[in-house]
N, C-alpha and C positions, 0 to 999 in steps of 0.2 A: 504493500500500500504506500502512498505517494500522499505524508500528512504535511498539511498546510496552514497558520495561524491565522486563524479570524477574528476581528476586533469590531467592536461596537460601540464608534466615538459618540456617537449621538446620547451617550449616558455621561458624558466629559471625560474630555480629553482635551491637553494638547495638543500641538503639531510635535513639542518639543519629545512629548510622551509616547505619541505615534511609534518618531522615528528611531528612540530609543526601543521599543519591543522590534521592531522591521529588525533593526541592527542587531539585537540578542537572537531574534527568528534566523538571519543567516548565519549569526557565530554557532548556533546549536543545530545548525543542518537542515534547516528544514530549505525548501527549494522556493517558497511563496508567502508572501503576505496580505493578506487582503483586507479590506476592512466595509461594513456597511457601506449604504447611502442612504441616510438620514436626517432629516431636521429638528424630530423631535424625539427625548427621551422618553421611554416606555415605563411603565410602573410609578410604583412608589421613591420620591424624590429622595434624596440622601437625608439623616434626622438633622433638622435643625437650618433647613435651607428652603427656599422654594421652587427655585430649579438647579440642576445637576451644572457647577459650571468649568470652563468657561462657555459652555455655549456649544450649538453645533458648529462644527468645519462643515465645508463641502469637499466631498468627495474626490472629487478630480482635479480639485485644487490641491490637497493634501498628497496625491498620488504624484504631480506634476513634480512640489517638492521632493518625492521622496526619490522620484528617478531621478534626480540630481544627487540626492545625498547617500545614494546607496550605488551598488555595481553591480552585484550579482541575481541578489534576489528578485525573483518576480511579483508583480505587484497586477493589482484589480481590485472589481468589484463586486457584492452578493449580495445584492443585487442594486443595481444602478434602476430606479425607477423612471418607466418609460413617460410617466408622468411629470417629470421634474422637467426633461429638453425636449424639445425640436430635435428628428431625429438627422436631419444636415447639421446644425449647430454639434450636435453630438457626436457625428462623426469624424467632423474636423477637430474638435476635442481630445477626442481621444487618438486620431492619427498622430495628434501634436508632443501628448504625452509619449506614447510609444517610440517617438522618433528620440524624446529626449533621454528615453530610458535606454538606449541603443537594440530596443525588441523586446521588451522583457513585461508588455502589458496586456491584462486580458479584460475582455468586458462584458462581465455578468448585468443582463439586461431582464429585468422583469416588467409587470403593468403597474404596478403601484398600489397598496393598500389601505394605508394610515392615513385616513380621510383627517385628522387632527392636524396631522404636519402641514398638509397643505391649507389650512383655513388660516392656520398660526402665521404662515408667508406668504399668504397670498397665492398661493399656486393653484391654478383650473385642477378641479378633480370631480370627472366625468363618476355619478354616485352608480353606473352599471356595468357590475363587472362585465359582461360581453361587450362592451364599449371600447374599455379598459384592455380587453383582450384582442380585440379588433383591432385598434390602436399600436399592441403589441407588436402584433403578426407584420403589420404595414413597417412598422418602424426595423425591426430585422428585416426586412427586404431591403429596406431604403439605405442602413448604413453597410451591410454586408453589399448591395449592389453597389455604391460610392465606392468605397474603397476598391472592389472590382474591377472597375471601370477603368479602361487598358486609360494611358497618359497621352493627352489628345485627344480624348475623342469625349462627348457629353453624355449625362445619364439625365434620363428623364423617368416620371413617375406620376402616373394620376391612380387614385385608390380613394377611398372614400373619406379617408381622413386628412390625408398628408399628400401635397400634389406638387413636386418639383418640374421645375422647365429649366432643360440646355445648362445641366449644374456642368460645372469645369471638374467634379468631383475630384477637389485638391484641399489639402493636402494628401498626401498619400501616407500610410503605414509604414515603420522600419521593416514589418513582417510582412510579408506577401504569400496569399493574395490579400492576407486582412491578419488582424490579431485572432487568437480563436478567443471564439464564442460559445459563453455560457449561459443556458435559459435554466433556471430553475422553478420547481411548485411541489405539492404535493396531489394534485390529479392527477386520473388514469386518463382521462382523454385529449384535453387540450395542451397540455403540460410537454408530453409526448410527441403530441402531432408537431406542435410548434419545431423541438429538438429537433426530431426528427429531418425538416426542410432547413434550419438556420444553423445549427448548433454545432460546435463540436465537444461540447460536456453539455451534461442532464445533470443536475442537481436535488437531490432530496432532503430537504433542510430541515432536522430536528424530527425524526420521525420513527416506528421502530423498524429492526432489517426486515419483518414480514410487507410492511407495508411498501418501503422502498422495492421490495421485490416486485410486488404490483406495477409499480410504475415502469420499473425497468422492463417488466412483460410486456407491459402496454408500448412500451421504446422500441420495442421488438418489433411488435405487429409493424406499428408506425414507420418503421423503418424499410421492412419488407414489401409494404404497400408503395413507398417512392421510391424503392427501389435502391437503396441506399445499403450497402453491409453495416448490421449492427455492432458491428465488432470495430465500427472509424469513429463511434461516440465514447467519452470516458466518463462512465459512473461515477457521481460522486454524493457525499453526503457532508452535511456541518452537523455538528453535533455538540453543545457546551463540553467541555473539559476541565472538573476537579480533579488535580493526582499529586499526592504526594507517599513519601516512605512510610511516614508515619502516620496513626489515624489522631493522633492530635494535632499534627500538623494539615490535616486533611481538616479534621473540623474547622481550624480558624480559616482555612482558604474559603471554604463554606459559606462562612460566616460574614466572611469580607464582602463577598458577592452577592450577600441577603439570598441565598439557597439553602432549600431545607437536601438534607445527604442521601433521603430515603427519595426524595424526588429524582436527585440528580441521579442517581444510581438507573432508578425507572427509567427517565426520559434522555438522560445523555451518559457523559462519561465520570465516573467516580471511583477512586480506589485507589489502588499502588499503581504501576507499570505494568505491570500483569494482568493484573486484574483490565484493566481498559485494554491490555491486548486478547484478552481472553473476550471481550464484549465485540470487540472491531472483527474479528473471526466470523462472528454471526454475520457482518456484513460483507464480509469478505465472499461468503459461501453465496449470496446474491446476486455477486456480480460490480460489486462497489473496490473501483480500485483507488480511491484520493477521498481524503477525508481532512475536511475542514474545520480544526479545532478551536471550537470560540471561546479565546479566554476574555474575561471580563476586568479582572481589577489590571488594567495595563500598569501599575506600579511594581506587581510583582513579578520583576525581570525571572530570579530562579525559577517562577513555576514554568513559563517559557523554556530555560534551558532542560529542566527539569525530561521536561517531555520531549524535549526534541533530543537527550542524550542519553535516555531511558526509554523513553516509549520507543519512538522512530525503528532501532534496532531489531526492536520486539518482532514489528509486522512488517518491517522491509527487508 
């Protein structure tokens, strides 16, 4: 398995903080970091505060600094909401970062859910998911067909939501034909189909390996159907990450991240090293070869190393 650090600045964070875990992420091996795309924090705010601060970053902002201040590791998003750009503006975005990164960018594209973020800034949010998903489907066409589009010659587009004329589709990607793309969800139908024509990862985000199985069956058909070998898409999953040696030190990491142990055990990863390789097996037996570990308190560099010079070993 191919584990990668997921981060969730939208609950606060620095850049300064970012790119400190980015940098412990490649000192401990891991090959990716990624982090949300988010405006607003989710749950209960930290005691004694009234929002998480400093505030949200944006996404592609923060990614832009970090391919300057990093060299190896690869960086993106899980999921960049289709909701947030225009999917021209997004495309040139993201060619821009990737070029600065010298190749080393991928972009995880969903419809957008958190109908709060966007009322908080202002952002249009269409309140029907099949809109939402419509929207989607158009906007993978449009930045996958841009970046496509040989040098000289124009890309055009009419669809029902998003209608380009005579683009120059420039700039162009470090990576050709485009960076790879990742759609994630947890549906059997649309989740899949999508993957299936745009993608090259499927994503199953927080979910258990029965159920990921599901989807990756439904990737299959999907797949079959356009004709496509299901074997050029790479499974993957996120899944939060408690681990430490000890179960008192396991508590207060717990604890830090307002998680109850009996949950985290249920719904993501909790225990020693083992033990989380002993759970990532179940997905492994699925069909899940990359797994996206979301740690939560970015201040805790060691649990970071922890896992990528412990765990990694375990299932790679």
């Amino acid at each position: 398995m191919d584990l990668r650090i997921f981060t969730e600045p939208h609950q606060g964070a620095t850049y300064e903080q970012l790119l400190a875990v980015a940098l412990e992420a490649d000192r401990a091996g891991f090959g990716a970091f990624f982090r949300s795309d988010h405006y607003l924090h989710m749950g209960d705010p930290p005691p004694g505060s009234y929002e998480p601060l400093p505030g949200p970053t944006d996404a592609w902002i923060t990614l832009a600094g970090l391919a300057r201040d990093t060299e190896r590791i690869r960086l993106g998003t899980l999921l960049s909401a289709g909701t947030f750009r225009y999917p021209g503006p997004l495309a040139v975005t993201v060619a821009q970062v990737d070029a600065m990164s010298g190749g080393r960018v991928e972009l995880g594209l969903g419809a957008g859910w958190f109908a709060e973020e966007h009322s908080a800034y202002g952002i249009p949010f269409p309140a029907r998911l099949g809109e939402r998903i419509e929207r989607l489907e158009e906007q993978l066409a449009i930045v996958r067909g841009l970046w496509r589009t040989p040098v000289g010659e124009r890309y055009s587009f009419s669809g029902r939501h998003y209608e380009l004329v005579d683009s120059p589709a420039l700039p162009k990607p470090f990576q050709r034909p485009n960076p790879p793309i990742i759609v994630g969800g947890t549906g059997t139908k649309r989740t899949p189909a999508l993957a299936a024509r745009f993608a090259d990862e499927c994503n199953v985000p927080f979910r258990s390996a029965d159920h990921a199985g599901l989807v990756f069956g439904a990737l299959d058909d999907a797949c079959r159907e356009t004709g496509r070998d299901p074997a050029s898409i790479v499974r993957s999953i996120a899944l939060t990450a408690c681990c430490a040696e000890s179960s008192s030190q396991l508590t207060r990491r717990a604890a830090a991240i307002g998680k109850d142990l009996d949950e985290l055990r249920a719904d993501g990863l909790a225990g020693t090293p083992d033990d989380l390789a002993e759970r990532l097996a179940d997905y492994a037996a699925v069909g899940v070869t990359r797994v996206y570990l979301q740690v939560l308190d970015l201040s805790d560099l060691e649990h970071v190393g922890l896992l990528g010079e412990r765990l990694s070993p375990l299932v790679t």
